[in-house]
DONU-707206 format. One line per 8 residues: their letters; for each residue x, y, z of C-alpha. Coordinates in pm, whole numbers, plus 32768, in hexadecimal, padded with zeros to 4 digits. Layout:
BEGIN
A) X/Y/Z; ...
END
This chain:
BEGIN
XXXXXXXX) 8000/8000/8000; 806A/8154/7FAA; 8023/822F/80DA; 8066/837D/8044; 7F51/833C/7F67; 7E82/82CC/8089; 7EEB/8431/810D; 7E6A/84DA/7FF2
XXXXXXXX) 7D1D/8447/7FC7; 7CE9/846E/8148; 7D47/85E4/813F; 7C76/85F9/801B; 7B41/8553/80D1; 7B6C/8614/8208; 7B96/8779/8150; 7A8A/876E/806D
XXXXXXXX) 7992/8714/8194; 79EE/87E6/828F; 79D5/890B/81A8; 7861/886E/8155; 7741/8946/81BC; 7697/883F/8287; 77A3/87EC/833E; 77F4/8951/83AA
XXXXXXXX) 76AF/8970/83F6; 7676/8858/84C2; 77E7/8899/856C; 7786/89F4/85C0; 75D0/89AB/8644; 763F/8887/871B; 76D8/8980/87F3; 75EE/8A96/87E1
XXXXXXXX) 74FD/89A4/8847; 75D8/8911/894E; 75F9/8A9C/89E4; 7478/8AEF/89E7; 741F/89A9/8A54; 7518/8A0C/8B72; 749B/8B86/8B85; 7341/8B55/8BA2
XXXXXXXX) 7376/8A09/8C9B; 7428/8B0C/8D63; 731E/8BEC/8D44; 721A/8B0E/8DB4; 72DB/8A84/8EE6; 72F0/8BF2/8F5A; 71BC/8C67/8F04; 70DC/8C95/9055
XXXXXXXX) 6F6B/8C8C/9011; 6E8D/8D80/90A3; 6D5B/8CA5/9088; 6CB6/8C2D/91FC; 6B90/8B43/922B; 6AAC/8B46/933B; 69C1/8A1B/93AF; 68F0/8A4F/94BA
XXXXXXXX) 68E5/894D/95C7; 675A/88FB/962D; 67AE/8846/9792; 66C2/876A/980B; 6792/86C7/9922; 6805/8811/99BA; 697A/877C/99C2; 69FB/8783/9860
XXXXXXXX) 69B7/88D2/97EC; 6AD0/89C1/9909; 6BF7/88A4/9876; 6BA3/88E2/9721; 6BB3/8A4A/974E; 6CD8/8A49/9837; 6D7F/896F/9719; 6D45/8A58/95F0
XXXXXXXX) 6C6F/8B99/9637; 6C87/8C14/94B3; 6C0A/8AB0/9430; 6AF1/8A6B/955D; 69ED/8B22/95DE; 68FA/8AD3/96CE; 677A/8ACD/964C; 66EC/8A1C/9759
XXXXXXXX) 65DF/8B20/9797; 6590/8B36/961C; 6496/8A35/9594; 64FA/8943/9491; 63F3/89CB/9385; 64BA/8B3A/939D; 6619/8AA7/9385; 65B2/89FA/9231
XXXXXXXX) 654A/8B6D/91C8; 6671/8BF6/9228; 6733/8AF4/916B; 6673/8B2F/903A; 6690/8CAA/9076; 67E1/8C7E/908C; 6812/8D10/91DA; 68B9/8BFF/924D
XXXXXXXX) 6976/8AEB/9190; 68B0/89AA/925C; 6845/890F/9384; 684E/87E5/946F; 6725/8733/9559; 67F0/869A/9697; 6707/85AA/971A; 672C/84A1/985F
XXXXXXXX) 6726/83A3/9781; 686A/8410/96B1; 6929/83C4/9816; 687A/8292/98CC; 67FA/81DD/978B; 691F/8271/968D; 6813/82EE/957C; 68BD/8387/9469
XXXXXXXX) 68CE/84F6/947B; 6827/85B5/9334; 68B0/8729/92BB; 67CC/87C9/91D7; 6894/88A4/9112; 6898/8988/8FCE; 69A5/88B7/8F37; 6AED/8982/8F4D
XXXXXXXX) 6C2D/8952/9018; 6CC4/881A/8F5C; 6D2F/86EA/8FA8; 6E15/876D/90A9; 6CF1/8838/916C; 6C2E/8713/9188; 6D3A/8651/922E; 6DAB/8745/931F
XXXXXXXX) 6C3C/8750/9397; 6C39/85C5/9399; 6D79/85D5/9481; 6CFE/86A3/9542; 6BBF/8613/9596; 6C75/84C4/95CE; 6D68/8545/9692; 6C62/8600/9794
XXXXXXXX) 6B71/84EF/97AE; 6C6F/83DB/97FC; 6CDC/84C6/9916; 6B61/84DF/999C; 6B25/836A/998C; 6C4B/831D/9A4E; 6C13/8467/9B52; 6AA3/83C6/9B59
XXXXXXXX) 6B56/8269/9BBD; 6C18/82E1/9CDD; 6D46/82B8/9C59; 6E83/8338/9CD4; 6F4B/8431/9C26; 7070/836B/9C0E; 6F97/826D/9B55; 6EFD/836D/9A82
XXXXXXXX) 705F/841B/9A28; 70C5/82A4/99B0; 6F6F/82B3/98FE; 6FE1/83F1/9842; 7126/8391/9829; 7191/8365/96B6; 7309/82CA/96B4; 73DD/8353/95A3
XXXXXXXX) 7503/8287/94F3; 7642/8332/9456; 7727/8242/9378; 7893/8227/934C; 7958/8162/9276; 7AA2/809F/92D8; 7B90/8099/9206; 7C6C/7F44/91C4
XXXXXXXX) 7D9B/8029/9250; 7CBB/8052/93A0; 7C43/81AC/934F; 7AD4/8261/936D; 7A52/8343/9257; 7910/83CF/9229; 7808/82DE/91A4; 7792/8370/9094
XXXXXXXX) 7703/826F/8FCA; 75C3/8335/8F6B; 766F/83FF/8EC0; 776C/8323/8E05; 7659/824C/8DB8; 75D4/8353/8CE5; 7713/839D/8C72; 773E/8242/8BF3
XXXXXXXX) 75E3/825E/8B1B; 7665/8387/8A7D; 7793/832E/8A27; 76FF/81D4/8993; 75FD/828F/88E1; 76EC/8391/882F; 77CB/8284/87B9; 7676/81DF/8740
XXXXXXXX) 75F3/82F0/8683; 778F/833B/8638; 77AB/8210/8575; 7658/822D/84E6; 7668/839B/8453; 7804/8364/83DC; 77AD/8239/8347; 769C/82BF/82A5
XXXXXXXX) 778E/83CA/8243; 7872/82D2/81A4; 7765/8226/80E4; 76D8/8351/8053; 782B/83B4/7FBC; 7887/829B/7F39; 7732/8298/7E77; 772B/840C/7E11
XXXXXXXX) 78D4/839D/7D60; 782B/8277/7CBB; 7720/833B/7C13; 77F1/848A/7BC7; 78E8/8368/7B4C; 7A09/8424/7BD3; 7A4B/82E5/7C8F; 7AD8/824A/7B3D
XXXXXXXX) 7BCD/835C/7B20; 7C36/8348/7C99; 7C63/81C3/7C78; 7D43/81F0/7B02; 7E69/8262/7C20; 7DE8/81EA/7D96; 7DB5/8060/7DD1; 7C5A/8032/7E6B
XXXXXXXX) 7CFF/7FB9/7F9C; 7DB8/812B/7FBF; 7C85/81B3/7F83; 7BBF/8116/8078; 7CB5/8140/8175; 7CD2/8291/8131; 7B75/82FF/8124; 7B28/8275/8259
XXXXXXXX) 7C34/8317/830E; 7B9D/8471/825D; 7A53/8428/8322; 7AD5/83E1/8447; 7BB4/84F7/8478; 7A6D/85C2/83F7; 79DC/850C/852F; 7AC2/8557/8612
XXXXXXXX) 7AFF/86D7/85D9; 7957/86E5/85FE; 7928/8635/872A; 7A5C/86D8/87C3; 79D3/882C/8788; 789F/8793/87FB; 7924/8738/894D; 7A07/8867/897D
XXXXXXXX) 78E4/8918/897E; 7810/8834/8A7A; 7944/8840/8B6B; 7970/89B5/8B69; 7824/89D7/8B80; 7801/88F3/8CB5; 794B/89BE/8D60; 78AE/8AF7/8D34
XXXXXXXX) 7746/8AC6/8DBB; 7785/8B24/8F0E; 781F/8C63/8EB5; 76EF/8CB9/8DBE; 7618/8C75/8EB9; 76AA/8D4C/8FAC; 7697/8E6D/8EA3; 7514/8E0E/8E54
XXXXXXXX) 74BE/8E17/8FE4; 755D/8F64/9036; 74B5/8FFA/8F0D; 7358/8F60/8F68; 73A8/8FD9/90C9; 747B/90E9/90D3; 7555/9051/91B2; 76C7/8FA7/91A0
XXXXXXXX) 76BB/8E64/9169; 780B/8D72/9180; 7853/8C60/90C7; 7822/8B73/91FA; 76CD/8BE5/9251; 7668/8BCE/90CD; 76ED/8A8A/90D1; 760D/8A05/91ED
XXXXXXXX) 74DA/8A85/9121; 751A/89D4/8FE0; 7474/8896/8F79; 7523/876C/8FB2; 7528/872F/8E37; 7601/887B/8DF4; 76F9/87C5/8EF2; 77E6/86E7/8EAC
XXXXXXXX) 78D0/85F7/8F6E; 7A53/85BF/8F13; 7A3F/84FA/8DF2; 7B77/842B/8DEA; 7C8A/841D/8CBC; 7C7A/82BC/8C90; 7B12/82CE/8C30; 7B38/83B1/8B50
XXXXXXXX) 7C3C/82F3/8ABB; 7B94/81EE/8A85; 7A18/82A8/89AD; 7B6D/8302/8896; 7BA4/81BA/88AC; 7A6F/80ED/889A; 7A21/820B/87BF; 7B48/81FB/869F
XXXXXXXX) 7B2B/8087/86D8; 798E/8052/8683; 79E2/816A/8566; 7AC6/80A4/84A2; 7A14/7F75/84E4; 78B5/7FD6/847B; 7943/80CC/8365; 79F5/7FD2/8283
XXXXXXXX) 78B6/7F2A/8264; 77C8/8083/8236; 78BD/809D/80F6; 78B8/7F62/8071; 770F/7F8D/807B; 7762/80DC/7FAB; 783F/8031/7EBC; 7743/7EF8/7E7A
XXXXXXXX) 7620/8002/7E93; 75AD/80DF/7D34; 74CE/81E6/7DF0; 74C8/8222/7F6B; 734F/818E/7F4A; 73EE/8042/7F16; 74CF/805E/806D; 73AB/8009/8119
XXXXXXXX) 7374/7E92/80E9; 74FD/7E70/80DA; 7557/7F2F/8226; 7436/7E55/8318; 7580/7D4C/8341; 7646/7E70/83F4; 7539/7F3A/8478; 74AF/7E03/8525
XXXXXXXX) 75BA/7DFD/8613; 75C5/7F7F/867B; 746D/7F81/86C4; 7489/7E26/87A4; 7583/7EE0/8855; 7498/7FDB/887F; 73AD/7F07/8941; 74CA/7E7E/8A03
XXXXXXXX) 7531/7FBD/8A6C; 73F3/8000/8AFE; 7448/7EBA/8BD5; 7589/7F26/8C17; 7513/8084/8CA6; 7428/7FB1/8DB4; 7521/7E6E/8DDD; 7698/7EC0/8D7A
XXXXXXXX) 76FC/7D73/8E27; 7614/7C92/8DC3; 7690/7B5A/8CC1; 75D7/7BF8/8B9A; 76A2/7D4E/8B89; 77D7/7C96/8BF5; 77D5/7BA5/8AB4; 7736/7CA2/89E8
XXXXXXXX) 7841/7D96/8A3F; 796C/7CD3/89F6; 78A4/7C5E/8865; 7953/7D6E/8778; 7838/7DC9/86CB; 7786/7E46/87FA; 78C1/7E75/88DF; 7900/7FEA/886F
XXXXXXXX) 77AF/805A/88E4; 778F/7F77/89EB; 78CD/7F87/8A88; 7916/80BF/8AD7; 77B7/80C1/8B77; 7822/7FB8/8C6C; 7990/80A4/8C93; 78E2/81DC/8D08
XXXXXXXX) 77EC/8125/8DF3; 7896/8070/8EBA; 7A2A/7F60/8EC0; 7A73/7EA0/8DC3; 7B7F/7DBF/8DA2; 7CBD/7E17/8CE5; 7CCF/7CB3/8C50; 7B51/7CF0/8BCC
XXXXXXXX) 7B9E/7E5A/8B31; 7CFE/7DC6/8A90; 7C30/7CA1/8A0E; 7B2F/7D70/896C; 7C09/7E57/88AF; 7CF1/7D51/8835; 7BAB/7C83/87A6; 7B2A/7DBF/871B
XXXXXXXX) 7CA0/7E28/865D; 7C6A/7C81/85D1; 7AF5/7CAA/8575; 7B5E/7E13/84AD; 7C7A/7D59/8409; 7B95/7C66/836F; 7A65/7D4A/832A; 7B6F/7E06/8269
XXXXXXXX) 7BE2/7CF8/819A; 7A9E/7C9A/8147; 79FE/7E07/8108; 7B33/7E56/8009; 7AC7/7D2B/7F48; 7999/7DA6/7F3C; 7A1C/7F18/7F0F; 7AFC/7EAB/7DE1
XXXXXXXX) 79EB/7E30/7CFE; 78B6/7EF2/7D74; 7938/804D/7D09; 797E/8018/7BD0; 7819/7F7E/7BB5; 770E/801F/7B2B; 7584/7FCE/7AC5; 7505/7F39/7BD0
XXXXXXXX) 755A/7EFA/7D25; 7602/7DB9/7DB4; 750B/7C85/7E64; 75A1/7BD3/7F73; 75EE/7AD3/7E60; 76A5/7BBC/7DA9; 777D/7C18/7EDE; 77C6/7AC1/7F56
XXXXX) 784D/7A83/7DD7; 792F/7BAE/7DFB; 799A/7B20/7F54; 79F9/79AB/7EAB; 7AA6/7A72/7DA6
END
């Protein structure tokens, strides 16, 4: 193989793409989207709302209603006094937002309470109310059964548990697994629709040469071999300078919320605001734990590795294919596996351990996505991570040799595209 060659057609590839419209584009949006998506979930998290609700509390019982109140005075009101036929008035005045009936029953027989309401407040309104009302009335029953305080502190008791990881080196980090669990999915499902989309990319190409027949001048001094190797390299580099930019972005992005949030409060406020206090006052999805080297590491990885793989076959579908319509029938053998590895990594998200994601993990065709799923979750043995790379780097060689078979006959073929009979001739060849 002549590499300079290789060189040329994978500068050529990469140039002529990145200077493409749709890839500026796309380079350029995925970021702007990235930043308001970031603005206005900053925005949001800050934002205090000014609406109240009032229900008012029709007592019965003459125990429930002074706790309610004493708990939240701007969300209960007591309405004892007012009859039942007025408070559905006032709710459909709009005077007041709804109200409760508190009757003996509710405590000694533990009949369901009933708010009639006017509909607003949200999920999140109704189950503050539902809290609360469980809360209180577990507290009367057990004041009602004479039970001591210490017994009703244990009652109302509700234990916490904080997690910490040990390492194998006898050290305690921060369990963060919530976190790197979602971590894990991501970086699965960008390698997923990575390898997708690039492919697709590669495919597409190869197609648009074969009909412009500037692929018969381009073969006349490159061996298909060079060229395949070459354009694939193009696209991947492409790849790579996108999602990088992609990232940077994300990252600086996540480094600087704090500080833009601190900026957003003391203008909302008129007040200083320091980067600490912002930072308490974020969501926890604008935060971000340490994410370690290693892992990082290993997405290029699993990444360049699943590329390479998948992409030698996403060009020999372009060369056997005469129209990108026909790539659809032809690609089902190698889209199969990406999209059984999506289901897997649904698995994976919920069971990282378990003997399915292990096996499926270590399989080359659904290692890349899988993988690196398992890495960011949780340990994973060096020998299992060596393993799975060194079957993947085996599994590329041969997909390559058999996709430049395929490669060297189908574009120079023309008509019609090639049946799975027609490929597994060129493969005997």
């Amino acid at each position: 193989m002549n590499w300079k060659q290789i060189r040329l057609v994978m500068g050529r590839e990469y140039i002529t793409r990145v200077k493409s419209k749709g890839f500026i584009a796309a380079t350029l949006l995925v970021p702007l989207g990235i930043v308001a998506v970031y603005g206005i979930g900053i925005f949001i998290a800050l934002w205090e709302s000014d609406v109240s609700y009032e229900i008012a509390i029709h007592d019965r019982t003459e125990v429930m209603v002074d706790s309610l109140v004493a708990l939240d005075p701007e969300l209960y009101t007591d309405f004892s006094d007012t009859p039942v036929d007025s408070l559905r008035t006032f709710v459909q005045s709009g005077a007041i937002n709804g109200f409760i009936v508190i009757e003996e029953e509710n405590i000694t027989e533990n009949r369901p309470l009933e708010m009639i309401y006017d509909g607003s407040g949200g999920l999140t309104f109704l189950s503050s109310v539902r809290d609360d009302m469980r809360d209180l009335f577990r507290e009367e029953r057990l004041r009602r059964a004479e039970v001591s305080e210490e017994i009703q502190q244990i009652f109302t008791t509700r234990i916490g548990l904080d997690s910490r990881i040990l390492t194998e080196e006898g050290e305690e980090k921060q369990d963060d697994t919530a976190f790197f669990s979602i971590i894990g999915l991501a970086m699965g499902g960008i390698i997923i629709f990575s390898i997708v989309g690039y492919g697709g990319y590669l495919t597409r190409g190869v197609i648009e040469e074969k009909t412009n027949r500037i692929i018969e001048v381009i073969a006349s001094s490159v061996k298909p071999i060079e060229l395949l190797i070459g354009k694939m390299l193009g696209v991947g580099s492409l790849a790579i300078t996108q999602i990088g930019i992609w990232l940077v972005t994300l990252l600086v992005l996540m480094a600087s919320a704090a500080p833009i949030a601190a900026l957003v409060i003391g203008m909302m406020e008129d007040r200083t605001v320091t980067t600490e206090m912002a930072q308490q006052e974020l969501p926890s999805f604008m935060m971000i734990p340490e994410i370690e080297a290693s892992l990082v590491i290993y997405f290029v990885l699993f990444f360049v590795t699943g590329y390479f793989l998948y992409s030698s076959l996403f060009a020999a579908i372009g060369a056997a294919a005469d129209s990108e319509t026909d790539t659809q029938q032809l690609a089902l053998p190698i889209t199969a596996p990406i999209m059984i590895s999506y289901f897997i990594l649904l698995q994976a998200f919920q069971n990282p351990d378990g003997m399915l994601t292990v096996v499926s993990s270590m399989v080359p065709f659904f290692a890349p996505i899988i993988m690196i799923t398992r890495l960011a979750i949780g340990e994973v043995p060096f020998w299992q991570i060596a393993l799975t790379l060194s079957l993947m780097v085996l599994t590329f060689y041969g997909t390559m040799l058999l996709s430049a078979k395929i490669y060297k006959v189908g574009i120079l073929s023309y008509g019609s595209s090639a049946k799975f009979k027609d490929i597994w001739r060129w493969l005997r060849q």
